[in-house]
C-alpha positions in Angstrom: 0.0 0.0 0.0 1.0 3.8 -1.0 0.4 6.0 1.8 0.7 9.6 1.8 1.3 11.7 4.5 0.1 15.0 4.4 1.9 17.1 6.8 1.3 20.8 8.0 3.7 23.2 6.5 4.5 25.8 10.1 7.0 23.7 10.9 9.1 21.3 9.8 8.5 17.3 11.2 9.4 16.7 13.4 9.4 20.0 15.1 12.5 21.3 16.8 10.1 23.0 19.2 6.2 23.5 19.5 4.3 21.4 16.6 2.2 19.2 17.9 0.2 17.8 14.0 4.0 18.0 13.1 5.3 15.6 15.3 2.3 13.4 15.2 2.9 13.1 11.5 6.4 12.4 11.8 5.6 9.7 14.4 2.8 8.1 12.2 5.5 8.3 9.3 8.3 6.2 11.2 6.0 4.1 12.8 4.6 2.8 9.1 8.2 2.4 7.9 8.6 0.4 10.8 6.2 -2.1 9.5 6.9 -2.3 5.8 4.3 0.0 4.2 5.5 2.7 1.8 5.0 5.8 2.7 5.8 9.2 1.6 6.0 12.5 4.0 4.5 15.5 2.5 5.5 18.1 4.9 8.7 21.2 4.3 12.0 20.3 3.0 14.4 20.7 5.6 12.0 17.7 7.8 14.0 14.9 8.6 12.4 11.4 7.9 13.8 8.1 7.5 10.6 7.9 4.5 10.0 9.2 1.1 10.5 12.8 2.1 8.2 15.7 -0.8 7.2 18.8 -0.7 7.1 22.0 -1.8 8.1 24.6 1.1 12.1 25.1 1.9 11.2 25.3 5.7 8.2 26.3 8.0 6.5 29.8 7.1 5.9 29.9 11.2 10.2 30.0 11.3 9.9 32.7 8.0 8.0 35.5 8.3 8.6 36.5 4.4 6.7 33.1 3.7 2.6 33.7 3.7 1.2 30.9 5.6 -1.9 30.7 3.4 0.1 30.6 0.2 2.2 27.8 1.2 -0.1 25.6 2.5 -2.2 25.9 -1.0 0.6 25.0 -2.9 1.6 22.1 -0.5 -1.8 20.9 -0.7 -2.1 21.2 -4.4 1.3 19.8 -4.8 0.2 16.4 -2.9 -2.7 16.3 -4.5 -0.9 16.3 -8.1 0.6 12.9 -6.7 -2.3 11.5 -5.4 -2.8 9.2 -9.0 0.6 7.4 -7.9 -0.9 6.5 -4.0 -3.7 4.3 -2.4 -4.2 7.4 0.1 -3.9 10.5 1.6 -3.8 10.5 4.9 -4.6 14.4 6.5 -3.2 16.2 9.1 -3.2 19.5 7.6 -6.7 20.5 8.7 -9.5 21.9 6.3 -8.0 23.1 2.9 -7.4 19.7 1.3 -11.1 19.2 1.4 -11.1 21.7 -1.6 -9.3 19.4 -3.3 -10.6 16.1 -2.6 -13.0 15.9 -5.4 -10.8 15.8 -7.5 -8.4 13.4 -6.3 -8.8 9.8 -7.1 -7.8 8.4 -3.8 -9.4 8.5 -0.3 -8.9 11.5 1.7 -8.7 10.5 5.4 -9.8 13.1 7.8 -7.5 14.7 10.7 -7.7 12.9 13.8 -8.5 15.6 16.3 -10.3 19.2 17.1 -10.6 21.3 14.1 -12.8 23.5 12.5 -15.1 21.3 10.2 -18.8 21.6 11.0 -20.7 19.4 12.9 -22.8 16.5 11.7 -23.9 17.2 8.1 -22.4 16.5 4.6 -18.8 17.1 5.4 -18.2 13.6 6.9 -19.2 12.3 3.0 -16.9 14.3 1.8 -14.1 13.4 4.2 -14.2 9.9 3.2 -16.2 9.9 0.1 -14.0 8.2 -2.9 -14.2 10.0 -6.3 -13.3 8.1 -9.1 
């Protein structure tokens, strides 16, 4: 199985300091090359991983304040996304903005294990987990 991780981009994973979906990420990442799976990390550049490491971002926009925050995280999203043909799934731990993009994607968008922001009960969870083909 192809497994991507999708990693937030304010940090790099692990973290050097405060990240907590960063270090979960990189934890979840190790712990599946552990047992055999492939996996790729999609989180900044400089993140050490002993995975497939991709991205987009040179380093965390939260450690580079010429870097909009917004901006990267769009591109990292879209940038995953473009890959998403070559996986079995996306695994999310960047929050709401890949839901704009799950549509399109042919594989399964898992949805980030914790508080967020989505909306209660409704037609989100459909989406979440919903596969497009």
């Amino acid at each position: 199985m192809r497994v991507a991780l999708l990693g937030p981009v304010a940090w790099r994973t692990p973290p050097h300091h405060y990240g907590p979906w960063e270090q979960v990420t990189g934890l979840l990442a190790e712990g599946l090359v552990t047992r055999g799976l492939d996996a790729t990390l999609f989180a900044t550049l400089d993140s050490v991983t002993s995975t497939a490491l991709d991205g987009v971002g040179p380093r965390g926009y939260a450690d580079d304040p010429s870097m909009s925050g917004r901006v990267w995280e769009a591109m990292h999203v879209s940038h995953t996304m473009g890959r998403s043909p070559h996986l079995d799934l996306v695994h999310n731990h960047l929050d709401w903005l890949p839901l704009a993009s799950c549509r399109p994607s042919s594989r399964p968008l898992t949805p980030r294990a914790g508080p967020g922001r989505l909306p209660g009960p409704g037609p989100t969870v459909g989406v979440l987990v919903g596969v497009q083909r």
